[in-house]
C-alpha positions as CSV (number, residue, x, y, z in Angstrom):
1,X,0.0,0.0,0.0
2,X,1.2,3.3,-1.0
3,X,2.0,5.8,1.8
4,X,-0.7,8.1,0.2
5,X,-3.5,5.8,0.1
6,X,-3.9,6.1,3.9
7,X,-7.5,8.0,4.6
8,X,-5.3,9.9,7.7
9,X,-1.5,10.9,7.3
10,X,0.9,9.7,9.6
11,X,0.2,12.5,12.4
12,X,-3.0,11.8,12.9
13,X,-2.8,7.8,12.8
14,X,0.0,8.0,15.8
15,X,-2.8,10.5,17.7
16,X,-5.0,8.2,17.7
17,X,-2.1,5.5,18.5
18,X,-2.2,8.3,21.6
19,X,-5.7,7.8,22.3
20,X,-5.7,4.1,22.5
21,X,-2.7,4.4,25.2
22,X,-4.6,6.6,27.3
23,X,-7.8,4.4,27.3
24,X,-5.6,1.3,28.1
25,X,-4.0,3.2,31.1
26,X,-7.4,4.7,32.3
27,X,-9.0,0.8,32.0
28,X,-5.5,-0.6,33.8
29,X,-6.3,2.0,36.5
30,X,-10.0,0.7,36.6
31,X,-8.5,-3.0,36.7
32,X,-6.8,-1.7,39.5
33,X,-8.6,-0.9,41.6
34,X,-11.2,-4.2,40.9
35,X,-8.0,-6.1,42.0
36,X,-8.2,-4.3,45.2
37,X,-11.5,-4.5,46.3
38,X,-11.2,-8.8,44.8
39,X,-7.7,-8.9,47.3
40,X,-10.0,-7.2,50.2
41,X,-12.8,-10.0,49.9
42,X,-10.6,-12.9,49.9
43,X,-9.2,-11.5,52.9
44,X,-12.2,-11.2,54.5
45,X,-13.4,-14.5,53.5
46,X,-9.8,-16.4,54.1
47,X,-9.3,-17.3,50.4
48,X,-6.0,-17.9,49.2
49,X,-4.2,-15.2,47.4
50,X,-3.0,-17.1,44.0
51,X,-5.6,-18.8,42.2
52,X,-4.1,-20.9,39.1
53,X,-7.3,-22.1,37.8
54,X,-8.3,-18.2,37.8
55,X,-5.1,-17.1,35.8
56,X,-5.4,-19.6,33.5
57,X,-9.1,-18.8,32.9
58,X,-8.1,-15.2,32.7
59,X,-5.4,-16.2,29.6
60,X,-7.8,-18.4,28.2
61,X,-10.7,-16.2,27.4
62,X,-8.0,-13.7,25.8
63,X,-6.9,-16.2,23.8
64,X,-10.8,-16.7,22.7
65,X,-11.5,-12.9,22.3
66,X,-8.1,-12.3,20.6
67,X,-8.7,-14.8,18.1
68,X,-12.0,-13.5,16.8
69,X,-10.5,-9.8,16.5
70,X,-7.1,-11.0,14.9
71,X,-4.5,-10.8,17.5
72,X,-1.9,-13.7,18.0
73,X,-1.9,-15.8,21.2
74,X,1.8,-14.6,22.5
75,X,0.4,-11.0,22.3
76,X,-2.5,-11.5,24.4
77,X,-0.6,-13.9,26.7
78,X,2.3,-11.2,27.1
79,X,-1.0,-8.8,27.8
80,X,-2.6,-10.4,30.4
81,X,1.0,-12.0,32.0
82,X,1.7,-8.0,32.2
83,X,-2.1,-7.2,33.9
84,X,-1.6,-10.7,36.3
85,X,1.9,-9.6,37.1
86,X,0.4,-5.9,37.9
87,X,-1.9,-7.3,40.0
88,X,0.4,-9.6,41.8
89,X,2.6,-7.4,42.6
90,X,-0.3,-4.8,43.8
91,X,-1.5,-8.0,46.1
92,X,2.4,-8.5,47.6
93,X,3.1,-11.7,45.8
94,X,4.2,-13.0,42.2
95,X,2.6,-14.7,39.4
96,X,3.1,-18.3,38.3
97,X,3.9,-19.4,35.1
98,X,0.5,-20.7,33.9
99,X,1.3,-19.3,30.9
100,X,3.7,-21.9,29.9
101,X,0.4,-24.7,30.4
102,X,-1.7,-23.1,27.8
103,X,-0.2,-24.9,24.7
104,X,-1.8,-28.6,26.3
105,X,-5.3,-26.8,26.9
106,X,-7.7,-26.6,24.3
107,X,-9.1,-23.3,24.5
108,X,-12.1,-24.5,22.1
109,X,-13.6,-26.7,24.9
110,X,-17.3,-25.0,25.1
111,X,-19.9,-25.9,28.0
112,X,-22.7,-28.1,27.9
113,X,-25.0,-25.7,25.8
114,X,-22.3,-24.9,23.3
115,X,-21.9,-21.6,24.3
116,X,-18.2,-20.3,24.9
117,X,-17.3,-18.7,28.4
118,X,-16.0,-15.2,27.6
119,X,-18.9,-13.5,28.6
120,X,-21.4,-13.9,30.6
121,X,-25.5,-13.9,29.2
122,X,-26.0,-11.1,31.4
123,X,-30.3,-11.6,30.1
124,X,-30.6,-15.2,31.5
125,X,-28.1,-15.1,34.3
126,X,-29.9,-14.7,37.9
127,X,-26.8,-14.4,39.5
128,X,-26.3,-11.0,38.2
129,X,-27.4,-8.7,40.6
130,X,-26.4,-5.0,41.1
131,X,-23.4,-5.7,43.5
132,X,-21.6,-7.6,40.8
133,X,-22.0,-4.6,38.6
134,X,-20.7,-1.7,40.7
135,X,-18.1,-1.4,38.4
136,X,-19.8,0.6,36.1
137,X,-19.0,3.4,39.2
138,X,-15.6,2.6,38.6
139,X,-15.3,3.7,35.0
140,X,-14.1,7.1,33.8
141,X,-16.4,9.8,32.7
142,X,-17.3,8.7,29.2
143,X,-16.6,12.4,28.1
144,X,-13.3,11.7,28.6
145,X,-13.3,8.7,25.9
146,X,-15.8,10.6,23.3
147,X,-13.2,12.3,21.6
148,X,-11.2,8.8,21.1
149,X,-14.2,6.8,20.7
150,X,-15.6,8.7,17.7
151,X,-12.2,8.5,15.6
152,X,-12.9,4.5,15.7
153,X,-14.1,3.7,12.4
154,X,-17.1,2.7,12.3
155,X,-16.5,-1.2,11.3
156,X,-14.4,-1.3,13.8
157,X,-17.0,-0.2,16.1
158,X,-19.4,-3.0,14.2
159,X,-17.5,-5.4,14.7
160,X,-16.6,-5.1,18.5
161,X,-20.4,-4.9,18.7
162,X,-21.2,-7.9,16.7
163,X,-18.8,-10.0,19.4
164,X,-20.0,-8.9,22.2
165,X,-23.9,-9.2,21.7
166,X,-23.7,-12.7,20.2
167,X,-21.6,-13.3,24.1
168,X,-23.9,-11.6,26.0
169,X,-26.8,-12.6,23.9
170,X,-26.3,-16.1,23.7
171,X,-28.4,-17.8,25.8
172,X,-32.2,-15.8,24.9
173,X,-30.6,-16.1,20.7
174,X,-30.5,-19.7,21.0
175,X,-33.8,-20.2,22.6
176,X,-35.3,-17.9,20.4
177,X,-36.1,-15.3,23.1
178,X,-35.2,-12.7,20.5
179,X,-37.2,-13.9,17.2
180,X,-39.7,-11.0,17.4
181,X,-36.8,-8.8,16.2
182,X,-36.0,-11.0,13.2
183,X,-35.1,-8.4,10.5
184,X,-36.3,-5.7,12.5
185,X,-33.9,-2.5,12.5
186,X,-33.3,-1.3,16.4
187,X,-31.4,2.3,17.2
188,X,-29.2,2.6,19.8
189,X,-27.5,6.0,20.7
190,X,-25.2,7.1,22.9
191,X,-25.7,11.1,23.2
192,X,-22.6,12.2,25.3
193,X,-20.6,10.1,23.3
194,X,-22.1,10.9,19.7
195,X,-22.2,7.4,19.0
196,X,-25.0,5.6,17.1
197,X,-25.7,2.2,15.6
198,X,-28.7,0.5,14.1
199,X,-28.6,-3.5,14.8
200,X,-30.6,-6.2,13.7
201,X,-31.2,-9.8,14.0
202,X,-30.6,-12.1,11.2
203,X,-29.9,-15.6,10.6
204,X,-29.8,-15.8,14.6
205,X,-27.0,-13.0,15.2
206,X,-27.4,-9.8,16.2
207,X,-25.5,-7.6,13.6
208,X,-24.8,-3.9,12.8
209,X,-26.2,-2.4,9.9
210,X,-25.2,-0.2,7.6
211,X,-24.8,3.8,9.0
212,X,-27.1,4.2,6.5
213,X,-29.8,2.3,7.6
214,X,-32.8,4.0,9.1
215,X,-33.8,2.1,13.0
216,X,-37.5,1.6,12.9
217,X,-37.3,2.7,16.8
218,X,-34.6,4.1,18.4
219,X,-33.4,3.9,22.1
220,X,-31.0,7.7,23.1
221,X,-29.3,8.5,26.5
222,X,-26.2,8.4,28.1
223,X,-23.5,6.0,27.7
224,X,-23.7,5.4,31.6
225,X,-27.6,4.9,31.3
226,X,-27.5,2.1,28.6
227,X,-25.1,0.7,30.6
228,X,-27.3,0.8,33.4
229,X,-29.8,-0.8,31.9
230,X,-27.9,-3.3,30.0
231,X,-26.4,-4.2,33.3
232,X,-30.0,-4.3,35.1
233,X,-28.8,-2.0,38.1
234,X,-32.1,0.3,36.9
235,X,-35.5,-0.7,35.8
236,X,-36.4,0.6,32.0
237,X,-39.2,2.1,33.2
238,X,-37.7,4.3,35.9
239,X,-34.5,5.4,33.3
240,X,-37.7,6.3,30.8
241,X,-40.1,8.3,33.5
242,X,-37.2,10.2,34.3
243,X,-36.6,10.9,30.5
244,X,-32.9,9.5,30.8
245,X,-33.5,7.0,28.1
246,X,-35.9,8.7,25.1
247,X,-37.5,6.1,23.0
248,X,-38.6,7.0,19.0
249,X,-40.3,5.7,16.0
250,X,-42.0,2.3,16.7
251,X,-42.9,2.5,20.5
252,X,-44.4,-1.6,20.6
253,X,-40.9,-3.0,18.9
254,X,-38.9,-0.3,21.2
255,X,-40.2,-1.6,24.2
256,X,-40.3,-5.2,23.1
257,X,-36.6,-5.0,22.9
């Protein structure tokens, strides 16, 4: 590829080079302070400070993410043995070498429902009550990410998406939960962070459409309020009385969803 044909000279791809580093350093400081409050529990509870079969899980589902966005396994193991060794340290002790047990493990293995283990389905998963979710508390201000955020282009953005509904999705897709939505076109917007994408269901995934594509009904608030709701720390119809979530076009499918 020539130099020229680049949509963005060299400048501005190392800015938003710049960008990514800060969002990786505000998310380690996040990470860090999970790995404090995860060290002050299993003190309280007398666990054990090293967990094995936690650091291997923890390079495994790398390993599974990675390999659907096109990263090798030695850069996502060199990643998390960095964020382990971080946390290690941050805990007063050092990590093992699970690392070097990964090559036997078949990082494929799925459970009984054929679903992988990266994410949880946050829909169908009673155990997910608002304590495990005070994390969201814990992230920074998305205002702070907007300007980085929007510079992603946009199939980037699609396909990040893409993987992490059909995760957290998983469970109502395969039952069928979802089927009223079957080529149906759903908006989701996140105002502070000028963010928007119309999704859909088809063939049993949940994709992103084209930016041109006009949502039959569209849900708008803040990035902190979808999450809220995604996460089921607030009720849809509180977030929508208090006209923190605005809902457009086709009310019935809107809701549905």
């Amino acid at each position: 590829m020539r130099p020229d044909s680049s949509p963005l000279p060299l400048s501005g791809v190392r800015r938003l080079i710049d960008g990514v580093d800060d969002v990786l350093l505000a998310l380690l400081a996040v990470r860090r302070r999970l790995v404090a409050s995860a060290a002050a529990i299993k003190r309280s509870t007398d666990q054990p400070d090293r967990d094995d079969g936690r650091e291997r899980d923890v390079y495994q589902r790398a390993r599974r993410l990675g390999r659907r966005l096109g990263v090798p396994a030695d850069s996502s193991d060199r990643l998390m043995s960095l964020l382990i060794s971080d946390a290690c340290g941050q805990q007063g002790f050092t990590a093992s070498a699970v690392v070097e047990d990964l090559a036997a493990l078949d990082l494929d293995q799925r459970g009984a429902d054929g679903a992988g283990r990266m994410l949880p389905a946050t829909m169908s998963d009673p155990r997910l009550t608002p304590p495990q979710t005070s994390w969201l508390r814990l992230l920074p201000p998305p205002a702070r990410l907007a300007p980085f955020l929007r510079r992603i282009p946009s199939s980037w953005q699609a396909r990040l998406l893409e993987a992490a509904m059909q995760r957290v999705l998983a469970g109502p897709l395969a039952k069928g939960a979802l089927d009223m939505l079957d080529s149906r076109r759903l908006g989701i917007e996140a105002s502070d962070l000028g963010l928007r994408w119309v999704v859909q269901l088809r063939n049993g995934r949940m994709v992103v459409c084209q930016p041109e594509e006009v949502a039959e009904s569209t849900v708008r608030g803040t990035a902190t309020d979808l999450l809220l709701l995604a996460s089921r720390r607030e009720d849809a119809d509180t977030l929508f009385f208090q006209r923190r979530l605005l809902l457009t076009g086709d009310t019935e499918l809107g809701l549905t969803a």
